[in-house]
C-alpha positions in Angstrom: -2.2 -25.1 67.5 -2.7 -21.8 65.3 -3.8 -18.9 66.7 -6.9 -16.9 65.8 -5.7 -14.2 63.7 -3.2 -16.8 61.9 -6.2 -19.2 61.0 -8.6 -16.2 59.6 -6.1 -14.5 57.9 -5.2 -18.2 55.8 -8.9 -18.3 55.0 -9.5 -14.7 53.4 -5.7 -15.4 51.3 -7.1 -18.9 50.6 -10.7 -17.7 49.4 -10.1 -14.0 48.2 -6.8 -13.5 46.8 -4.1 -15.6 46.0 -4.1 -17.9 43.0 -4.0 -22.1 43.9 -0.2 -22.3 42.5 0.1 -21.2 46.3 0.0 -23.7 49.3 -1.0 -22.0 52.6 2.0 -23.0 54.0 3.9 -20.5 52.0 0.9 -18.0 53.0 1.5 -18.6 56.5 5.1 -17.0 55.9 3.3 -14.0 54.5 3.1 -10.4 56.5 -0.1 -8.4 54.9 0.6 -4.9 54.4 -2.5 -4.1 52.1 -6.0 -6.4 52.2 -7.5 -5.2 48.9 -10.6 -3.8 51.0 -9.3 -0.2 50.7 -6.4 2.0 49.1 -3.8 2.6 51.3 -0.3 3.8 50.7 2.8 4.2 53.5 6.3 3.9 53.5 9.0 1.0 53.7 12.4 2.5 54.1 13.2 5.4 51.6 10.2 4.0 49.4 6.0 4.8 49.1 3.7 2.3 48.4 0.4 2.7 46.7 -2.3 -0.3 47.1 -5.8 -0.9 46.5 -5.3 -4.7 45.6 -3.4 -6.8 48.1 0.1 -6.3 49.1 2.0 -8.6 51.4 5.9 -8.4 52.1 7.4 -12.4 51.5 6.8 -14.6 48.1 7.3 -18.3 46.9 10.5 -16.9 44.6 13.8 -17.6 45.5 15.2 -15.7 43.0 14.2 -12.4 44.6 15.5 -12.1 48.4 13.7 -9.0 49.6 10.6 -10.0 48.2 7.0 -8.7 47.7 4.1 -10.2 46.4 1.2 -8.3 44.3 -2.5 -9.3 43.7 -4.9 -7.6 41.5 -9.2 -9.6 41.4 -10.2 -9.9 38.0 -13.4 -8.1 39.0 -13.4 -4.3 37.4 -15.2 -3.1 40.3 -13.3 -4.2 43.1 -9.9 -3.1 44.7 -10.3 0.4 43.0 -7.7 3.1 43.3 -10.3 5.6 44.9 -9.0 8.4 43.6 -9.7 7.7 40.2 -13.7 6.5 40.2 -14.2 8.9 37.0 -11.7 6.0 35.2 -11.8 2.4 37.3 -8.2 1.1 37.8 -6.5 -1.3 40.2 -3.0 -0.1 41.9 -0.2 -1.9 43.6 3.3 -0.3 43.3 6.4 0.9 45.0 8.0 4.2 43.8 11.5 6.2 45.0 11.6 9.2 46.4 11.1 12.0 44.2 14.4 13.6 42.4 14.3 17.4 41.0 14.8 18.4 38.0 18.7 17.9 37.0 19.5 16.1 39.3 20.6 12.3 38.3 19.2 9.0 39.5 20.2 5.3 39.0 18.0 2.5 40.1 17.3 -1.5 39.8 14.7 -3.3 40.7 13.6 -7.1 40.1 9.7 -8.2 39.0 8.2 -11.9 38.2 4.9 -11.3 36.8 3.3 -14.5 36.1 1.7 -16.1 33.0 -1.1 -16.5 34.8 -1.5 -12.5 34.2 -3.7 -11.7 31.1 -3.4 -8.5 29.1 -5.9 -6.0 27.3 -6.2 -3.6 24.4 -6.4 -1.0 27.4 -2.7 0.2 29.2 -1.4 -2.0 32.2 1.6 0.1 33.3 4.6 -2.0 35.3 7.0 1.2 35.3 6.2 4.7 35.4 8.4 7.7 34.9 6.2 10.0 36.4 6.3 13.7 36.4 4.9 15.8 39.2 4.1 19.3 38.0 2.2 17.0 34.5 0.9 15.0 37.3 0.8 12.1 34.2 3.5 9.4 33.5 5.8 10.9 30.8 8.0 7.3 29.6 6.1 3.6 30.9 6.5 0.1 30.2 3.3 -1.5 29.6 1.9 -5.1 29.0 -0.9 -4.7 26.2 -2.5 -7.2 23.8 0.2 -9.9 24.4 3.1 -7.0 24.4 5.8 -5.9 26.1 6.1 -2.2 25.2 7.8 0.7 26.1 5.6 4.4 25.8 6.4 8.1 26.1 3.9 10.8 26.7 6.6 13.7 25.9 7.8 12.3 22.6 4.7 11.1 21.2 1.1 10.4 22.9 1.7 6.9 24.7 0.9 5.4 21.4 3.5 3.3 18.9 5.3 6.8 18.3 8.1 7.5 20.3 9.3 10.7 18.3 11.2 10.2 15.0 11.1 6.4 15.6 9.2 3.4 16.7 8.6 2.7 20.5 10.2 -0.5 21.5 8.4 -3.3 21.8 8.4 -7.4 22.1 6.2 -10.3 22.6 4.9 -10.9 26.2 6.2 -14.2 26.6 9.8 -13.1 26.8 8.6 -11.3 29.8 6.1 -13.5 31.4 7.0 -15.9 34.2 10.5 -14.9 34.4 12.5 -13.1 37.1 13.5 -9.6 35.5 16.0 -7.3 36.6 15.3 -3.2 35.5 18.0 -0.5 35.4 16.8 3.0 35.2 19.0 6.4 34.7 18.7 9.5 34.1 17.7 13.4 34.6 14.2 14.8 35.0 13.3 18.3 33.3 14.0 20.0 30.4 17.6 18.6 29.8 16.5 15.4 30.8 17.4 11.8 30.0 16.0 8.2 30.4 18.5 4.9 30.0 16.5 2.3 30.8 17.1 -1.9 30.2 15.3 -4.8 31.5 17.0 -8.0 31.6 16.2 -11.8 32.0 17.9 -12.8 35.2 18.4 -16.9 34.0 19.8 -15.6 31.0 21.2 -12.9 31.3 19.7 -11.4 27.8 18.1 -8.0 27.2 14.3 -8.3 26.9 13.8 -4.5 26.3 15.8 -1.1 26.1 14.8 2.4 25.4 17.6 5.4 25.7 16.9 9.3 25.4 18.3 12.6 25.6 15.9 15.7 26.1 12.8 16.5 27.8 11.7 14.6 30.3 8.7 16.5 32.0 8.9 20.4 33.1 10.7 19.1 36.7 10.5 17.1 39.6 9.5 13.2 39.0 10.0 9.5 40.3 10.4 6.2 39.5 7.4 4.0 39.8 7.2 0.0 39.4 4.5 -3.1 40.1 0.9 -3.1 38.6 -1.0 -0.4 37.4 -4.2 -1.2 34.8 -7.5 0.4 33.6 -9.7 -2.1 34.7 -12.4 -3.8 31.4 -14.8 -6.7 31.5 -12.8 -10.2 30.9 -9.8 -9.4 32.6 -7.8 -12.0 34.4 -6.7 -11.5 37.8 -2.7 -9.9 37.9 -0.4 -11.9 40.2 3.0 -10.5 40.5 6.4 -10.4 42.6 9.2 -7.7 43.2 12.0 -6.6 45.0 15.8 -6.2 45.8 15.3 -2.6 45.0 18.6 -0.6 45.1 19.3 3.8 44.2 
């Protein structure tokens, strides 16, 4: 016999959020950490979350052990980040602790966004370098218009430009529906540097890669990862999974 709670939560996941390619007996195995009916953010372990779609520790993918699962509706004026009204956008991520300028970080992380996951002309950031006294990301990776591609705001303007050369970019479906695995190093401030590789777990080949030396921000910054998108008419809902998170 299920109990209460276990019954009505099936029905809102069943009705409101997740997509059919999930049965509810893989629901059922699902803890809710964020319902999508307000942004919230907290902590799990060393890392914050951010949420104002749903957020729920445990996924169908067995090819990511410490797994969370992401959902973003495809309406533009629901599960807002609330404090951004001025400029509607959705938000589900996970970022490390913040690092001070100088002082080195390494991190991996793994991320399954699936096909189902439609793109705009407008940014839809999945990582974030993020400085704190700019208060702006300063390098992101970013789904757009079918693309995988890789921006920086101190270089150039988050445009094609990344300085003195092209940003790096590839087609989305070397990305979508595949379990990734992202490395991250580097420095934040002035001397500053960014290594940073994404690679196709199955395979084992690099889907994208973007090194620097120089300024990254005036100091302090993290590491952010999961969904973050401007929200436009048209858009599909954003479904993803990540996890085994290591730094």
């Amino acid at each position: 016999m299920w109990s209460l709670p276990l019954v009505l939560a099936t029905l809102f996941f069943g009705a409101n959020a997740a997509p059919s390619t999930f049965g509810n007996s893989t629901l059922q195995r699902r803890t809710t950490i964020s319902d999508g009916n307000a942004f919230n953010q907290g902590t799990i372990g060393d890392m914050t979350w951010q949420a104002s779609g749903v957020l729920e520790s445990g996924c169908t993918l067995s090819t990511i052990s410490n797994c969370y699962h992401m959902y973003l509706t495809s309406s533009p004026t629901q599960e807002l980040d609330t404090n951004h009204l001025d400029s509607p956008r959705q938000r589900d991520e996970f970022h490390f602790p913040q690092v001070s300028a100088g002082t080195k970080f390494s991190y991996t992380w793994k991320q399954y966004l699936y096909s189902s996951t439609g793109t705009g002309s407008t940014w839809f950031h999945i990582m974030q370098a993020f400085g704190v006294s700019e208060n702006n990301p300063l390098v992101t990776l970013d789904v757009e218009s079918g693309t995988l591609r890789i921006k920086d705001y101190v270089r150039g303007t988050g445009g094609t430009s990344c300085g003195s050369a092209a940003c790096p970019t590839t087609n989305l479906d070397n990305y979508h529906g595949k379990t990734t695995t992202h490395q991250i190093s580097g420095k934040f401030g002035p001397s500053g540097s960014l290594s940073y590789k994404v690679t196709d777990d199955a395979t084992g080949d690099t889907i994208i890669t973007y090194t620097v030396d120089g300024a990254m921000g005036a100091g302090a910054g993290y590491i952010k990862f999961g969904m973050y998108r401007l929200t436009w008419d048209g858009m599909t809902t954003a479904n993803a999974a990540v996890g085994d998170w290591s730094g």
